[in-house]
Every structure is written in C-alpha cells, then in structure tokens.
VOLUMTI-138211 format. One record per residue: y, x, z of N, C-alpha, C, O, CB in turn; residue in one letter. Coordinates in steps of 0.2 Angstrom, whole numbers. Atoms other than C-alpha are relative to their C-alpha. Last residue first. Glycine has a CB too. Layout:
# VOLUMTI-138211
n_north  n_east  n_up  ca_north  ca_east  ca_up  c_north  c_east  c_up  o_north  o_east  o_up  cb_north  cb_east  cb_up  type
Y  X  Z  Y  X  Z  Y  X  Z  Y  X  Z  Y  X  Z  a
...
# end
This chain:
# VOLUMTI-138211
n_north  n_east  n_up  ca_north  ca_east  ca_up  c_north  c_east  c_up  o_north  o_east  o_up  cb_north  cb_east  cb_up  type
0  -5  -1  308  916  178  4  3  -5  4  9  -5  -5  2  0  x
1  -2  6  313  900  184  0  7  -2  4  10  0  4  -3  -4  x
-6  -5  4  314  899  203  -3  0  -8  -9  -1  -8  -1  10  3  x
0  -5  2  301  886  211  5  3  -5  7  -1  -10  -4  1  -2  x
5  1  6  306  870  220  0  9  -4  5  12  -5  3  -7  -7  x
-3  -6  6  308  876  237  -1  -4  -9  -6  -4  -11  -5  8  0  x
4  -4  7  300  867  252  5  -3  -5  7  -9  -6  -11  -3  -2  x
-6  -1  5  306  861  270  -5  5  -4  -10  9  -3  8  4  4  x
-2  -9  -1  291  853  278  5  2  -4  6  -1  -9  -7  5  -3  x
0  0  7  292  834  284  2  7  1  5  10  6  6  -5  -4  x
-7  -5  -2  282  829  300  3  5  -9  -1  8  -13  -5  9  8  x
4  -6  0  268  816  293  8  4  2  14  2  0  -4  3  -9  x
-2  -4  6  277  798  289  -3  7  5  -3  5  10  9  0  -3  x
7  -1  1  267  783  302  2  7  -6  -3  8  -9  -5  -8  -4  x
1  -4  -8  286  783  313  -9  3  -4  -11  8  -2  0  -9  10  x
-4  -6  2  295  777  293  -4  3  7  -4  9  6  11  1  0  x
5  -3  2  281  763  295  5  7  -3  4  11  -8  -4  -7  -6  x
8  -1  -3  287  755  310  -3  6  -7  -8  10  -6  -6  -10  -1  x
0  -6  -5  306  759  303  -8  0  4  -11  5  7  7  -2  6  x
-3  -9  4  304  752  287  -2  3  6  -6  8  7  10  2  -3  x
9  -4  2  293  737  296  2  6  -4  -2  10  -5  -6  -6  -7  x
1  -1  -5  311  733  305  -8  4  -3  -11  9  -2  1  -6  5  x
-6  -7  -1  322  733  289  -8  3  7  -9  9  8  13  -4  5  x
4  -5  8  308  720  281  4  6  4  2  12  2  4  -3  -11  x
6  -2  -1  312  710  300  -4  6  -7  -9  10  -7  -4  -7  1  x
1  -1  -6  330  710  298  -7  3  1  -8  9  1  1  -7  4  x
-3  -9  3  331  706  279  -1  3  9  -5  8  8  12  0  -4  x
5  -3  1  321  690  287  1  7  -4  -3  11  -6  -5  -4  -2  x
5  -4  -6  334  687  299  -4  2  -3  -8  6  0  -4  -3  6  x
-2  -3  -6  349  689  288  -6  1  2  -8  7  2  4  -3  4  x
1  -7  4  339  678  273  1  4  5  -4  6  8  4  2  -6  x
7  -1  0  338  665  288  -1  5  -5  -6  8  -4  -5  -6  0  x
3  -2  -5  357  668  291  -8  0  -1  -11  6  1  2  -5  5  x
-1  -7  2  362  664  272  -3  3  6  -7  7  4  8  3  -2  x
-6  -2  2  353  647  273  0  8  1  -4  12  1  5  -5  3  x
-3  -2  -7  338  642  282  6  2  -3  10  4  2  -5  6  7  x
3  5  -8  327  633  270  5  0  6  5  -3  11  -7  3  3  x
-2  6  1  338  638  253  -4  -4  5  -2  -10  6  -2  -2  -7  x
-6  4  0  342  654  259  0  -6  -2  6  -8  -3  3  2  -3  x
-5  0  -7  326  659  266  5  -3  -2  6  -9  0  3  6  3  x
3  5  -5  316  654  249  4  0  7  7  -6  8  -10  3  2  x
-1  4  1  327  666  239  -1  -8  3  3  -13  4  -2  2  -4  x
-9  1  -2  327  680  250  1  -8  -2  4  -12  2  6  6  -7  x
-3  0  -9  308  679  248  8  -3  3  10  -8  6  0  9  1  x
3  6  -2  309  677  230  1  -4  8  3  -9  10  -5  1  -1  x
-5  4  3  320  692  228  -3  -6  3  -1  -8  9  -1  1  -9  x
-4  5  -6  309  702  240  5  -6  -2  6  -10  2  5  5  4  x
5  5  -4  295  705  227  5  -2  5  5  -8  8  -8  4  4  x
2  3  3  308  713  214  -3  -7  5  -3  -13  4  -2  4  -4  x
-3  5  3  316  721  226  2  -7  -2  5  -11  0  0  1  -2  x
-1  3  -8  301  730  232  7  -4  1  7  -8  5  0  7  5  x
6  3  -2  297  734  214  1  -3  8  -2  -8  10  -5  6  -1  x
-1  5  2  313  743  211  -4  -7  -2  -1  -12  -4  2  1  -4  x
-7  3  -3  312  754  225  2  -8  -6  4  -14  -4  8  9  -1  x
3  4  -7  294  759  220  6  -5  2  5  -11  4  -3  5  8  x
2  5  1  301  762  202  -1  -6  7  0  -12  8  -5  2  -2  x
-5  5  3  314  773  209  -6  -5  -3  -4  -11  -2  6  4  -5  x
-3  3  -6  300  781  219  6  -6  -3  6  -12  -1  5  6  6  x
4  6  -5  292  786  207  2  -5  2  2  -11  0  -2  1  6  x
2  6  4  307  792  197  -5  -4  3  -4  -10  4  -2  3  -8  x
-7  4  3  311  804  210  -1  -6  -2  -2  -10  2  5  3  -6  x
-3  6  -7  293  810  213  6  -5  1  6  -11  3  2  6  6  x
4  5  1  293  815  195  0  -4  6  1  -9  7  -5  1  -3  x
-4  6  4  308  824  197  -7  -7  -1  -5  -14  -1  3  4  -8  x
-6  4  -3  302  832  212  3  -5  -6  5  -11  -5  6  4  4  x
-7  -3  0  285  838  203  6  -3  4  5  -9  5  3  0  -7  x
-4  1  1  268  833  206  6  1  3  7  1  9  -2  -3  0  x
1  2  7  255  844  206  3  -5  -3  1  -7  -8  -5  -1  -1  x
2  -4  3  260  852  222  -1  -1  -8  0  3  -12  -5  2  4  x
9  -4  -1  262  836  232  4  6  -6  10  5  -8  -10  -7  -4  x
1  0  9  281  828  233  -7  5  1  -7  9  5  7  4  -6  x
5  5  3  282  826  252  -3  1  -5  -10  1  -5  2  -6  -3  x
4  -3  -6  296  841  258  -8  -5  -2  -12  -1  -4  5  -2  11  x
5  -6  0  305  836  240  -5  2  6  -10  5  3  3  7  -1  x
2  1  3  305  817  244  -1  8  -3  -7  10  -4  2  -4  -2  x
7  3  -4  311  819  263  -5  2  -9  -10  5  -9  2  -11  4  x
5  -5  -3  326  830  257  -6  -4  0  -10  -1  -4  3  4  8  x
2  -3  5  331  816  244  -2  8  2  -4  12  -2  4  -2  -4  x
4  1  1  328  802  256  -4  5  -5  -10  6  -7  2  -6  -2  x
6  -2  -4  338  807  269  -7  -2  -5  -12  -2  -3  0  -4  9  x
-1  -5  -1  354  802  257  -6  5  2  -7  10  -1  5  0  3  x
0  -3  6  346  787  253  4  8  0  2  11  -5  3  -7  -6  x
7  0  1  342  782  271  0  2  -6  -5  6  -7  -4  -5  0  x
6  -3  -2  359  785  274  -4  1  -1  -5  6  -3  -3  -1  3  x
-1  -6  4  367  776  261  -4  6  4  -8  10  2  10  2  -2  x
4  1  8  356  761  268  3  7  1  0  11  4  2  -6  -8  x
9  -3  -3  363  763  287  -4  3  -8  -7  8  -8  -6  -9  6  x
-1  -8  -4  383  766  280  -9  1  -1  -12  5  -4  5  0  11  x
-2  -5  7  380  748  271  -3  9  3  -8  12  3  12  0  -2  x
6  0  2  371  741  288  0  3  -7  -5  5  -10  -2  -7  0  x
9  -4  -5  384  747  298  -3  0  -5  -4  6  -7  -5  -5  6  x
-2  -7  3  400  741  283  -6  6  3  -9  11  0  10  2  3  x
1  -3  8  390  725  284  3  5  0  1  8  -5  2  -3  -7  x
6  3  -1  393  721  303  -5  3  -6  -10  7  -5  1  -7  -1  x
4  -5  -3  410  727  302  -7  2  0  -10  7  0  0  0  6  x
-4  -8  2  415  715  290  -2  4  3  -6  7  0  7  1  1  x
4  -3  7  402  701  296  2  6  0  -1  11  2  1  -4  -7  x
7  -5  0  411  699  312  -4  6  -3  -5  11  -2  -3  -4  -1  x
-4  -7  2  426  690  305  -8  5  3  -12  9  -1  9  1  7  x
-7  -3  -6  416  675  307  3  7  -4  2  10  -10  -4  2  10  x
-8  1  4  405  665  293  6  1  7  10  -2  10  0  -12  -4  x
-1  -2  8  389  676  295  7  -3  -2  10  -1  -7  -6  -3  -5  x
-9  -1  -1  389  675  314  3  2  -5  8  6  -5  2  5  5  x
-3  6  -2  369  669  318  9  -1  -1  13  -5  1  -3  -1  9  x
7  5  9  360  682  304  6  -6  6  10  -10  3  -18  -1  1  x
-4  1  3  375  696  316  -2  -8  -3  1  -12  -6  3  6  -4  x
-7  3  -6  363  700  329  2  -1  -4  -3  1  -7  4  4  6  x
0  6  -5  348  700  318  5  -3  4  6  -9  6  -5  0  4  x
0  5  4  355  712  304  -2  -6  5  1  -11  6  -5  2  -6  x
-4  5  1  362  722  317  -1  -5  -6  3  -9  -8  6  3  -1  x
-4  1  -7  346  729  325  5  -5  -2  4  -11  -1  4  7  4  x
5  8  -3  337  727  308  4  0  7  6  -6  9  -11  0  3  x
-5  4  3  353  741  300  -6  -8  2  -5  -14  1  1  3  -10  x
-6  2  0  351  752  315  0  -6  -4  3  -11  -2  5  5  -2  x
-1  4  -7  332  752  317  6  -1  1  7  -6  4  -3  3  7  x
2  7  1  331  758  299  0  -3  7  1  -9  6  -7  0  -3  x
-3  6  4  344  770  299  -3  -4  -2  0  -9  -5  2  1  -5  x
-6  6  -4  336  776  315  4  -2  -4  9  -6  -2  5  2  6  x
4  2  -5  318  782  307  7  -6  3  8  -12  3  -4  7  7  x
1  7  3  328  787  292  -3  -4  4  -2  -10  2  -4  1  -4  x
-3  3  2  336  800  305  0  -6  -5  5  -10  -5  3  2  -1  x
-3  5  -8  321  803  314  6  -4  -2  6  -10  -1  4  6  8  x
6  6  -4  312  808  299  2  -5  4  2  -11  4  -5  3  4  x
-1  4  7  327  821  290  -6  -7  2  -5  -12  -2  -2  5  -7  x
5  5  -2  328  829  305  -1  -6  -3  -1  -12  0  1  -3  6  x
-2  3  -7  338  844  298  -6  -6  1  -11  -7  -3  9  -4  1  x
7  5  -7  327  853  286  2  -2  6  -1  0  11  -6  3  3  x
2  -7  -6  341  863  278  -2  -2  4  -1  -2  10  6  4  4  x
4  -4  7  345  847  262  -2  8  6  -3  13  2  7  1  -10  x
8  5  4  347  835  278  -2  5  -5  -8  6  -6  2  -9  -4  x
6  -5  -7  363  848  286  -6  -2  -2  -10  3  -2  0  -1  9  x
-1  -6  -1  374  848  268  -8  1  7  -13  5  7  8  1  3  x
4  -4  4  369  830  265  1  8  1  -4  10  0  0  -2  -8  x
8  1  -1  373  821  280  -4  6  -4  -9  10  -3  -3  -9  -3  x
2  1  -7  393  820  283  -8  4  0  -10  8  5  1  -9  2  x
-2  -6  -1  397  822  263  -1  2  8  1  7  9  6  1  -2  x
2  -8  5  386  809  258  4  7  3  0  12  4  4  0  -9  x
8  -7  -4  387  798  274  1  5  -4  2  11  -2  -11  -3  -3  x
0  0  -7  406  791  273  -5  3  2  -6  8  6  1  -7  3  x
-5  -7  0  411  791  253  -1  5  8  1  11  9  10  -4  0  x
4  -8  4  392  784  250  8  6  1  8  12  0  -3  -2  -12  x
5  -2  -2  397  770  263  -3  7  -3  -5  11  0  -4  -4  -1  x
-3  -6  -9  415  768  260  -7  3  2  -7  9  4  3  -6  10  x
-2  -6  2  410  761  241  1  4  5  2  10  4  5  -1  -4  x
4  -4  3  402  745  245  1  7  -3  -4  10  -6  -3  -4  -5  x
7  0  -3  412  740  259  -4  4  -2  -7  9  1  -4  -5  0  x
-3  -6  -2  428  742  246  -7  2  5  -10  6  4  9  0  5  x
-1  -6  4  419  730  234  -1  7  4  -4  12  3  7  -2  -3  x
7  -3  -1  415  720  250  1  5  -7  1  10  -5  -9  -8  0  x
3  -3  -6  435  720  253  -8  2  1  -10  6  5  1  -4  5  x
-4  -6  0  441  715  237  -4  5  5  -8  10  4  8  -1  2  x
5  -6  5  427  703  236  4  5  0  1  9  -2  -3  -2  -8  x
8  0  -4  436  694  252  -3  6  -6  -4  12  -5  -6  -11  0  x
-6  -5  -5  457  698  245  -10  2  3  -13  7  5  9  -6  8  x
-1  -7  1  450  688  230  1  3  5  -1  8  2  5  1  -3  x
5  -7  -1  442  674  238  2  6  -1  1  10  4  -5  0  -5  x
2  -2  -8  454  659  240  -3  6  2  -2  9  8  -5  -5  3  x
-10  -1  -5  458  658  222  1  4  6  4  9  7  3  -6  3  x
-2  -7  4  439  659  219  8  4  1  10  9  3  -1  -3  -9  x
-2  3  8  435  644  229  2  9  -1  4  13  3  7  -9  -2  x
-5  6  0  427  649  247  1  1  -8  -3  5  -12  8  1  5  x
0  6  -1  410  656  250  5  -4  -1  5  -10  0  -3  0  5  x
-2  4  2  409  673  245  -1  -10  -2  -3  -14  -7  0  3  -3  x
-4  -5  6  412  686  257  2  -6  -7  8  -7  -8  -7  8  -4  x
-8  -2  1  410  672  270  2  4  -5  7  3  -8  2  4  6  x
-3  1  -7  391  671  266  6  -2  -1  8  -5  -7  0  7  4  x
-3  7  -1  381  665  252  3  -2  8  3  -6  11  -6  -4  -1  x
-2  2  2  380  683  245  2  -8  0  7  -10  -3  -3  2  -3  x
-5  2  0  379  690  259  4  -3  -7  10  -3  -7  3  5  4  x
-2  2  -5  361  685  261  9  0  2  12  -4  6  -4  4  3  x
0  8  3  355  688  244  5  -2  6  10  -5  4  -9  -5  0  x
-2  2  5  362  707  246  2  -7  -1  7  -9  -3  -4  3  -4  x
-8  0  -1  355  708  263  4  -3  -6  7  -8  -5  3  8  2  x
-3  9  -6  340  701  256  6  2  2  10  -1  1  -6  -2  8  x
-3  6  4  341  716  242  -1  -7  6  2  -13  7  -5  -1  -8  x
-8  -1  2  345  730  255  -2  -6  -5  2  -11  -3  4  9  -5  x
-6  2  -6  328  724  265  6  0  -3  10  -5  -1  0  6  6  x
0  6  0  317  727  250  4  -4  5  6  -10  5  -6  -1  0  x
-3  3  4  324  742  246  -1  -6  2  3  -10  0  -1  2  -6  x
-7  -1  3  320  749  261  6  -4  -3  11  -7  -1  -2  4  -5  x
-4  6  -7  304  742  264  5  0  -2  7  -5  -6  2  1  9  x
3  6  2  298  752  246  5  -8  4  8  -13  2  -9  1  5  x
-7  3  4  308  765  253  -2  -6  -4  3  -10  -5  2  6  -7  x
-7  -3  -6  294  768  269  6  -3  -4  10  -7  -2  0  11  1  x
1  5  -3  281  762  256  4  1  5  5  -5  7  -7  -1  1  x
2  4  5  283  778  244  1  -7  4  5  -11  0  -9  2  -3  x
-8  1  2  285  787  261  2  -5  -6  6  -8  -4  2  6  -2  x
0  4  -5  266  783  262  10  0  1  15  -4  0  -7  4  8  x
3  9  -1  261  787  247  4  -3  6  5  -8  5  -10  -2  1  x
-7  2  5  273  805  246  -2  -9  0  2  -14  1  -1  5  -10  x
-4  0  -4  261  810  262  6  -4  -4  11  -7  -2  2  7  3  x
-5  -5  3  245  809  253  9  -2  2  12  -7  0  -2  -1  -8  x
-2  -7  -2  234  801  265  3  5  -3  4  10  0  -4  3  1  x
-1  -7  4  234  783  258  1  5  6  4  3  12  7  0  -6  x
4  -6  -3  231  770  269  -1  5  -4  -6  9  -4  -7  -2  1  x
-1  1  -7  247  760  268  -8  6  1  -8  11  5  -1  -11  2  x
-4  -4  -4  250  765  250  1  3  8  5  7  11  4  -3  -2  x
1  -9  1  234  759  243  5  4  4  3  9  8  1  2  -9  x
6  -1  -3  237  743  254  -1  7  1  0  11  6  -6  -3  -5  x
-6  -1  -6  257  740  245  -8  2  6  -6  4  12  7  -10  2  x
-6  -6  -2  249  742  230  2  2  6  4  8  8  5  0  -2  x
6  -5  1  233  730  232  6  7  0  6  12  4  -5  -2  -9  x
-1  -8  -4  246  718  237  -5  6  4  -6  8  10  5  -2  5  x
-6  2  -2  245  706  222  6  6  6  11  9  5  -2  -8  3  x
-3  -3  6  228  709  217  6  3  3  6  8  5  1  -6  -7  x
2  -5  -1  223  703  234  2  4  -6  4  10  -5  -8  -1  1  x
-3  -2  -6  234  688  234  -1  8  1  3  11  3  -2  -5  5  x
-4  -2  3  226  684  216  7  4  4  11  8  2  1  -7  -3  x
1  -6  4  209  686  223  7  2  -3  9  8  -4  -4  -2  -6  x
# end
C-alpha cells in the first residue's frame, strides 16, 4: 500500500491524457537524472583529491556548469520559441546525455570525464531551454503558462527528491560509476517517455486588452 501510495503520481501521470501530465513526467526523468549525475560527480575526479589539490578541478566544473546555458540559450531559443522541433530535440537531449552517461560510469577518474560532463551539461540546458516552448504548446486552456511553470518546477523538484536516495544507495554499493549507470538509465526512460508526448502545437498566450 505504502509502495502504491508512493507512485500513485508518477501512475496518474503515466496514464493521463492531458498532454501537460505526461510532459510533467518527461521533466520529472529529467531532473531526476541531472541529480544522480550531480551525486555521481560529486565522488568523482572533480572532487576527490585533498582540497589543495582540488582547486584548478572545481574551477573547471564551476566553468562546466556555466558554458552550458552560455552555449544552448542563445543557439536554441530563438528557433524553439517558432515551433522548431521542440520534441525531437528533447527526445535527443535525452538519449545523448544516457548514451554518455553509460560510456564514461566505467572512466570517472580519467581526463575523460571533462568532456564527458560538459555533453551531458550542454544535453540538460537543452532540455530546459526546449522545455519552455514545449510547456506553452501543453499547458491546457484553463491552465495558464505560469501556472504550468511552477508545476513543473515542483515536478522537477520532486523527482530529485525521490532520486536522491537512489543516487545515494549507488554510490555506496557501486561507487560514483554505479550512480553513472543508473543516472544513465533515469536519462533513458526521459527519452522513452519524451517519444509517448502528443505533437506540440505552437500557441500564444493572449494579448491584454
């Protein structure tokens, strides 16, 4: 019962027919995939040596985490907000960042990583760029984009929340690689369940009069 309680949301979402539910569960993965990466490079190379030793490492995931939103935003959002293929491309920012999240889960203390994560950075700011045409074309009639927004930002921090644990359990059975593979597979049910989203319509929010 308590299992059934537990993911009764993530159910409703799955057979829902309202198109914003099922996207709803599309960022859901999402997020829940960017926090195992998260757990995952946290007990990588970035920071795994003594503090001394580190600086120049967290300099560089710092800079990681900042290239991504300098590198999609102005690349994506001009043609995504004019109903470019705002589906396909979340479709393959999720199969990019499980593609390299499994190939790298065995190559976490090489040089590697660095490229590795700047991909799977880049793939996220993606999906969150493509997220915000996708959520007005979705957003029902009686509910507004802002309130769609905020939804979702719950959903996003809810799927987090439940991966935390997760993450947590991998890295202390299998270490930062087995977070790797199972950020891998949460990345991979995004993209199964980004292919079950409805063809997204471009739509307006109304003019003030």
């Amino acid at each position: 019962a308590a299992v059934g309680g537990a993911t009764h949301p993530i159910r409703k979402m799955w057979h829902s027919q309202n198109a914003i539910d099922r996207y709803a569960l599309c960022h859901l993965t999402s997020a829940a995939g960017d926090t195992l990466l998260a757990i995952s490079l946290a007990d990588s190379v970035f920071f795994s040596l003594p503090v001394g030793e580190a600086q120049w490492r967290v300099v560089a995931y710092l800079g990681l985490t900042m290239l991504p939103l300098a590198v999609a935003a102005p690349i994506l959002v001009v043609p995504l907000d004019r109903a470019g293929p705002r589906r396909l491309i979340s479709f393959l920012a999720a199969v990019v960042r499980a593609t390299i999240a499994f190939s790298v889960a065995g190559q976490l203390d090489t040089v590697a990583l660095y490229p590795a994560a700047l991909a799977i950075l880049v793939a996220s700011r993606v999906h969150l760029v493509t997220k915000n045409g996708l959520t007005m074309a979705y957003a029902g009639s009686g509910e507004g984009l802002m309130r769609s927004n905020a939804r979702l930002g719950r959903v996003a921090v809810a799927g987090a929340i439940i991966a935390a644990p997760f993450g947590g359990a991998a890295l202390t059975l299998w270490g930062s690689g087995g977070a790797m593979v199972v950020a891998g597979i949460v990345y991979a049910a995004c993209a199964l369940v980004t292919l079950r989203l409805p063809h997204p319509r471009l739509r307006t929010e109304p003019k003030p009069i």
